[in-house]
MDAnalysis code that builds the backbone (N, CA, C; Angstrom):
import MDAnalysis as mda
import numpy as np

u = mda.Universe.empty(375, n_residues=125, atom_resindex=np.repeat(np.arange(125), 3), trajectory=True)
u.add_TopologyAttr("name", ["N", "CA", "C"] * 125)
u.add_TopologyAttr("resid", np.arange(1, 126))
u.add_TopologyAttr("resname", ["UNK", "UNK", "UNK", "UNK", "UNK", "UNK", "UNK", "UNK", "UNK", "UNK", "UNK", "UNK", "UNK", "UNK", "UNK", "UNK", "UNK", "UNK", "UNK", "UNK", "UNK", "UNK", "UNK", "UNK", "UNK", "UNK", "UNK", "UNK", "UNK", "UNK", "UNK", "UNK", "UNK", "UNK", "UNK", "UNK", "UNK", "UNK", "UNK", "UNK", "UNK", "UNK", "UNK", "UNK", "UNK", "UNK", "UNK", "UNK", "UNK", "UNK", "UNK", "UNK", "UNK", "UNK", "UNK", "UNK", "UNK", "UNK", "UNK", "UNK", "UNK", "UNK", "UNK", "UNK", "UNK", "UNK", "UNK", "UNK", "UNK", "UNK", "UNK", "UNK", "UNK", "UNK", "UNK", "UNK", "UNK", "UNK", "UNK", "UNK", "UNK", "UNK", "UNK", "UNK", "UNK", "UNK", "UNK", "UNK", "UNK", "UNK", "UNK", "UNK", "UNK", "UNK", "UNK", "UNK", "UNK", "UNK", "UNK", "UNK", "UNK", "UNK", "UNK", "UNK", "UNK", "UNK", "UNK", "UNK", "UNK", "UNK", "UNK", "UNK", "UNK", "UNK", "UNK", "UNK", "UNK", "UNK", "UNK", "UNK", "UNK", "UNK", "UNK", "UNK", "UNK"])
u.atoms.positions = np.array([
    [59.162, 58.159, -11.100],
    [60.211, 57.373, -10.489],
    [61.171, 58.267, -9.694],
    [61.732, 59.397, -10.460],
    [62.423, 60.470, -9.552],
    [61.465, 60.848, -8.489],
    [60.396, 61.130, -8.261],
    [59.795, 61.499, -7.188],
    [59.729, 60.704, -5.974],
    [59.503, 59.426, -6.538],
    [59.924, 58.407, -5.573],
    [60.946, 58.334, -4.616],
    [61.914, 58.285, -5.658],
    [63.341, 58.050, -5.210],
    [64.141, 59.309, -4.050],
    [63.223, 60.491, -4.567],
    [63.618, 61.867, -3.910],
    [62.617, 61.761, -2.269],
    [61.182, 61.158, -2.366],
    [60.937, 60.719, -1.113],
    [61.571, 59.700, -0.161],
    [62.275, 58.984, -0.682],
    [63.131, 57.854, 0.137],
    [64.040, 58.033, 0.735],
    [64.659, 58.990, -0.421],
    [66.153, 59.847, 0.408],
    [65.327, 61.324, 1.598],
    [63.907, 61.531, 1.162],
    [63.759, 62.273, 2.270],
    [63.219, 61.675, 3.741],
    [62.894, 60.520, 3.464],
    [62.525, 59.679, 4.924],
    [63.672, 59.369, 5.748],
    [65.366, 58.997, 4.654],
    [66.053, 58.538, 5.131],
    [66.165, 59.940, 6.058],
    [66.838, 60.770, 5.026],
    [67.188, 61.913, 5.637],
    [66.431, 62.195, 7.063],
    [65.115, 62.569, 7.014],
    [64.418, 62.585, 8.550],
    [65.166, 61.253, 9.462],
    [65.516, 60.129, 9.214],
    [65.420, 59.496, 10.040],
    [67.189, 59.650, 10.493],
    [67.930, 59.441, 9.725],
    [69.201, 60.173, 9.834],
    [69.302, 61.628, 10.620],
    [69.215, 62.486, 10.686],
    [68.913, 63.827, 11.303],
    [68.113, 63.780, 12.840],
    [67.175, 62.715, 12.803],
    [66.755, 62.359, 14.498],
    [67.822, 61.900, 14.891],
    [68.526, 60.496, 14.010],
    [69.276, 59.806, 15.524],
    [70.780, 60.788, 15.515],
    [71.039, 61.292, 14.836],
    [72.169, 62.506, 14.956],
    [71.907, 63.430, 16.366],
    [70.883, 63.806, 16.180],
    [70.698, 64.840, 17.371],
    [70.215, 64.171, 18.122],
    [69.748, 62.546, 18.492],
    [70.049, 62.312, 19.492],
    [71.017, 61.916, 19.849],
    [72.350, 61.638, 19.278],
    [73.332, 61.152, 19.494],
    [74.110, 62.770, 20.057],
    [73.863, 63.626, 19.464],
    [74.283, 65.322, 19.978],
    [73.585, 65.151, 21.405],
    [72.538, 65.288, 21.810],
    [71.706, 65.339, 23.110],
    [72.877, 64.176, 24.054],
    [72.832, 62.921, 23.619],
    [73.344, 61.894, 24.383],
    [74.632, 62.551, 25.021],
    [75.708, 62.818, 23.837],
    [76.751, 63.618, 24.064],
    [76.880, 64.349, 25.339],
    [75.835, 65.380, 25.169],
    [75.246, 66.475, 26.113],
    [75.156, 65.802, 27.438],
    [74.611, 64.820, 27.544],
    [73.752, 64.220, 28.870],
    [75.316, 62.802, 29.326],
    [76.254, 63.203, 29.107],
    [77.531, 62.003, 29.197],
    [77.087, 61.050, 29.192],
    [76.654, 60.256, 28.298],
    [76.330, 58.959, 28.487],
    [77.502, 57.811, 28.420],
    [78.097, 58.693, 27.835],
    [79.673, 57.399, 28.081],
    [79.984, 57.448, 29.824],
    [79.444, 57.994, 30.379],
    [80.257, 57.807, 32.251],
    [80.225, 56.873, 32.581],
    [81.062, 56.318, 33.918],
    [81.611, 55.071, 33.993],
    [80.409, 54.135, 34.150],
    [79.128, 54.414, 34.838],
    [77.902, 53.573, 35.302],
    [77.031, 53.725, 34.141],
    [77.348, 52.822, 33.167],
    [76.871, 52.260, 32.143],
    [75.788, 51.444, 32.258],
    [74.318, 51.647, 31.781],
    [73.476, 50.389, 32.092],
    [73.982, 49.377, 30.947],
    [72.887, 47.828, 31.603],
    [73.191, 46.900, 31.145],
    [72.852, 47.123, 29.453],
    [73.826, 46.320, 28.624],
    [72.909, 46.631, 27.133],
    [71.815, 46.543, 26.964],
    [70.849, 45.325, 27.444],
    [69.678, 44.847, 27.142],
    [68.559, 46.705, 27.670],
    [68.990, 46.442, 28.989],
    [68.204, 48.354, 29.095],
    [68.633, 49.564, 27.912],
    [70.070, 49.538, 28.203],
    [70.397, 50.662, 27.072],
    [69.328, 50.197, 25.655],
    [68.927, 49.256, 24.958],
    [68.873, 48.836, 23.920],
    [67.252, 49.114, 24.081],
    [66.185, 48.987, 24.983],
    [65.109, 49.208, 25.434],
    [65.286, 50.413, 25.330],
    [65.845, 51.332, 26.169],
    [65.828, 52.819, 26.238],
    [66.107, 53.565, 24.573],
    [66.837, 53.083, 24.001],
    [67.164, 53.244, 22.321],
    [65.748, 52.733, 21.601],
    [64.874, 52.187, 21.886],
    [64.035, 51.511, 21.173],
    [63.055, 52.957, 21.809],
    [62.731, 52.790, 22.804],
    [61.856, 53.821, 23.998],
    [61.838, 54.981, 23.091],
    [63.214, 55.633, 22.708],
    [63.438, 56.837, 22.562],
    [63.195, 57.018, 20.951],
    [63.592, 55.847, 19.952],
    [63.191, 56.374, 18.529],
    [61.402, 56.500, 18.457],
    [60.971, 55.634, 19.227],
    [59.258, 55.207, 19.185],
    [59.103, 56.598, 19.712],
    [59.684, 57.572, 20.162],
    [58.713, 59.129, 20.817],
    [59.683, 59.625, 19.648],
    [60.607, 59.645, 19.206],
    [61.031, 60.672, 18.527],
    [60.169, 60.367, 16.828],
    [59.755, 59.110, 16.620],
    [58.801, 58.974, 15.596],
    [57.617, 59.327, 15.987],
    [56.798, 59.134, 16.812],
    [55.683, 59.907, 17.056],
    [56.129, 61.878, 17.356],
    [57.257, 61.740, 17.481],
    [57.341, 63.904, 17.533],
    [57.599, 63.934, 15.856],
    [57.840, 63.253, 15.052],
    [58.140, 63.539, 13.824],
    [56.426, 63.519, 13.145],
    [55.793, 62.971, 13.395],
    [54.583, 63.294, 12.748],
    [53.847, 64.207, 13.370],
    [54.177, 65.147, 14.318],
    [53.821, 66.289, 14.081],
    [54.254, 67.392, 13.244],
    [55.977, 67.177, 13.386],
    [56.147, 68.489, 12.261],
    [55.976, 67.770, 10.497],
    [55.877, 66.247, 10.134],
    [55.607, 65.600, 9.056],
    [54.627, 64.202, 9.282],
    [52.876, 64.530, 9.381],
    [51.898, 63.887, 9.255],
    [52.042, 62.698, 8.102],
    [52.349, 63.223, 6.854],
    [52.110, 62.438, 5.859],
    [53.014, 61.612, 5.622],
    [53.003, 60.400, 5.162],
    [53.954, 59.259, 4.147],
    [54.854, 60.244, 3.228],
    [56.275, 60.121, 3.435],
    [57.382, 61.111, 2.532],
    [57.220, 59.733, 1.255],
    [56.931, 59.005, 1.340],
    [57.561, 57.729, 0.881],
    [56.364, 57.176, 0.205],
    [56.190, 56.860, -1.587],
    [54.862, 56.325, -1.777],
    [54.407, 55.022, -1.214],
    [53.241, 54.466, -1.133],
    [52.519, 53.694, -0.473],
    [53.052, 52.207, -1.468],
    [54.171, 51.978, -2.688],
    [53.943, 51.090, -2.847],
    [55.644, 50.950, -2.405],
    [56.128, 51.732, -1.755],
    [57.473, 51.623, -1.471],
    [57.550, 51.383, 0.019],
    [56.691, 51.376, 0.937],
    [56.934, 51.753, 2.295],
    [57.074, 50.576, 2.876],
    [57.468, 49.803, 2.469],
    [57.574, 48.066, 3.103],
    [58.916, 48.318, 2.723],
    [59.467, 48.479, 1.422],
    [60.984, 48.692, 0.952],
    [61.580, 49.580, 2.394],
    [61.057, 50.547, 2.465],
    [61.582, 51.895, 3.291],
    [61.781, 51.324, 4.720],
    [60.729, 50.471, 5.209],
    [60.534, 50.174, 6.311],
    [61.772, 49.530, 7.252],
    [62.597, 48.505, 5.967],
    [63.759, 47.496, 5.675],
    [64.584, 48.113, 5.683],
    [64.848, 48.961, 4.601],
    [66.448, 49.782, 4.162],
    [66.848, 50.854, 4.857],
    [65.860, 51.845, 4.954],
    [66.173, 53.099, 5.641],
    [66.622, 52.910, 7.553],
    [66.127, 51.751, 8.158],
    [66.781, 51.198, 9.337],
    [68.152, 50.990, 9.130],
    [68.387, 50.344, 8.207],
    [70.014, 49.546, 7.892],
    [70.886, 50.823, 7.273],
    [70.395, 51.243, 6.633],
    [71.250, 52.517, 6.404],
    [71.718, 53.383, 7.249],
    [70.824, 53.728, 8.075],
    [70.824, 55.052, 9.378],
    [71.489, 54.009, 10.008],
    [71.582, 52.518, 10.239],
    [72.233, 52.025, 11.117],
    [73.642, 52.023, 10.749],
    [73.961, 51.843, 9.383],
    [75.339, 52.348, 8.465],
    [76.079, 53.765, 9.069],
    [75.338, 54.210, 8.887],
    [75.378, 55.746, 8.956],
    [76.022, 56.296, 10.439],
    [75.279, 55.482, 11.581],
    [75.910, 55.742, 12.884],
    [77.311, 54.903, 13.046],
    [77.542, 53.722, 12.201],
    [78.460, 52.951, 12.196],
    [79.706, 53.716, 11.856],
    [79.526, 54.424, 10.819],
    [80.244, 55.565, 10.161],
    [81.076, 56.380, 10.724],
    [79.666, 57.263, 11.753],
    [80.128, 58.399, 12.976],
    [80.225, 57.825, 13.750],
    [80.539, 56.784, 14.405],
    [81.454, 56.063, 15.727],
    [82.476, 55.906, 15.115],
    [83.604, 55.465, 13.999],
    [84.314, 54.953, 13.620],
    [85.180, 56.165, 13.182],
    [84.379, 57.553, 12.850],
    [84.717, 58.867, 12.717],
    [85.179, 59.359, 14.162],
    [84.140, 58.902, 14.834],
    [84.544, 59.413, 16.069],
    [85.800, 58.621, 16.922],
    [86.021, 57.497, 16.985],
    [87.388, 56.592, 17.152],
    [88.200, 56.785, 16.247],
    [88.516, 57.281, 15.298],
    [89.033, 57.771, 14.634],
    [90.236, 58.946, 15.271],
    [89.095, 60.277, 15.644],
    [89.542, 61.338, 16.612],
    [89.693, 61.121, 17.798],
    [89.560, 60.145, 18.503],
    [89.975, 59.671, 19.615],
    [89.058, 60.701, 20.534],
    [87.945, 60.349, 20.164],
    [86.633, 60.661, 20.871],
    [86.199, 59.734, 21.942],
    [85.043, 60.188, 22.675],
    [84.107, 58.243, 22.699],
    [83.220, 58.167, 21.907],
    [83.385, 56.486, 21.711],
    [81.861, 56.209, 20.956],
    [81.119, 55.212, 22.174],
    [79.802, 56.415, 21.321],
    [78.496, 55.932, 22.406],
    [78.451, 54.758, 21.615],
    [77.231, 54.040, 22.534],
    [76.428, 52.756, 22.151],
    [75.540, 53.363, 20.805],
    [74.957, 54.022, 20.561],
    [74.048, 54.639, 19.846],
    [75.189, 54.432, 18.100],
    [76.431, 54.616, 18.130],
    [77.245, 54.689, 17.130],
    [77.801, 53.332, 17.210],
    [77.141, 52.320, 17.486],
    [77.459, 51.091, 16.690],
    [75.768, 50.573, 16.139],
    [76.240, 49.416, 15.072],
    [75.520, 49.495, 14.152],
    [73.755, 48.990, 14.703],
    [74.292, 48.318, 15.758],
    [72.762, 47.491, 16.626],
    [71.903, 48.337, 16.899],
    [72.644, 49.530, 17.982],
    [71.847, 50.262, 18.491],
    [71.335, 51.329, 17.948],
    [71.754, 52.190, 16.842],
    [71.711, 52.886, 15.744],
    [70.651, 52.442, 15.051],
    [70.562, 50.869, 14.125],
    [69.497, 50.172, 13.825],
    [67.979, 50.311, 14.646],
    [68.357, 49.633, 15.741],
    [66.972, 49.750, 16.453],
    [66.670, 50.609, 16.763],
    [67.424, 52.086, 16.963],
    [66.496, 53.183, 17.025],
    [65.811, 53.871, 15.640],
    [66.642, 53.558, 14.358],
    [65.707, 53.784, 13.157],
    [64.550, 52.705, 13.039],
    [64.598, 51.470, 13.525],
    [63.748, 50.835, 13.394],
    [62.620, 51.460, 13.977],
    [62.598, 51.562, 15.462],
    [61.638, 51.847, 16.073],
    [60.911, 53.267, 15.570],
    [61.922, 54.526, 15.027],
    [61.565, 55.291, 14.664],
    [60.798, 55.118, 13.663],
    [61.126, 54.224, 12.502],
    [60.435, 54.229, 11.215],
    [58.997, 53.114, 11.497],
    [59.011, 52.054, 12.248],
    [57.219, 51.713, 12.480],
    [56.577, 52.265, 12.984],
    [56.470, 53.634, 13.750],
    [56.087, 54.806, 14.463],
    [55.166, 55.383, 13.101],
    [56.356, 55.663, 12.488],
    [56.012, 56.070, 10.877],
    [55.113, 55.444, 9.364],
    [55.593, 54.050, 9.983],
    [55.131, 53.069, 9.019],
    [53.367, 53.303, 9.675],
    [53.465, 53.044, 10.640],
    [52.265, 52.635, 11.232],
    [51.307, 53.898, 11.221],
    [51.897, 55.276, 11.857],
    [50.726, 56.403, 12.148],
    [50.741, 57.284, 11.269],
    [51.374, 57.418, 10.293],
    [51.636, 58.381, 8.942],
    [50.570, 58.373, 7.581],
    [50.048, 59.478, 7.378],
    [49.153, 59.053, 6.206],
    [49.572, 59.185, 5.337],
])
């Protein structure tokens, strides 16, 4: 059961740690500037971008972190969490009177763990 539980927090973790550094990269690349695409693109391009950053994750991690009778659980929670999680660091970041990207509210945050984790669900052994 601990082993379990220690793979779940390590899927989260991978999936947490992608959209971080892409939210670092985004940073990098100003995506807050004034010519903002429409959401519906931004939200495509967020979907675009977890689906390659889950296929680059099974190269440096091929296998299921997560046992095979949990990965429907994982599939559900670990999206909503990482989507928590960016909710967090936007609110950290308005906080400091930063900007918050699109990526640090809870939608777009979501759908890029989503997309990241059926990448995973799907091509991972």
């Amino acid at each position: 059961m601990l082993e379990a539980l220690l793979e779940i927090i390590g899927e989260l973790v991978v999936q947490g740690l992608a959209e971080v550094l892409a939210e670092i990269g985004l940073q990098a690349m100003g995506e807050d500037s004034q010519r903002r695409p429409h959401p519906f693109l931004a939200a495509i391009g967020y979907a675009c971008f977890g689906a390659i950053l889950g296929f680059g994750s099974l190269t440096v991690l091929p296998n299921n972190l997560v046992p095979e009778s949990l990965r429907l659980a994982n599939l559900i929670l670990t999206p909503l969490a990482v989507g928590a999680l960016m909710t967090a660091i936007g609110a950290w970041r308005a906080r400091r009177g930063q900007p918050v990207l699109r990526i640090d509210r809870f939608a777009y945050g979501y759908l890029f763990a989503l997309t990241f984790a059926l990448v995973r669900f799907k091509f991972a052994h």
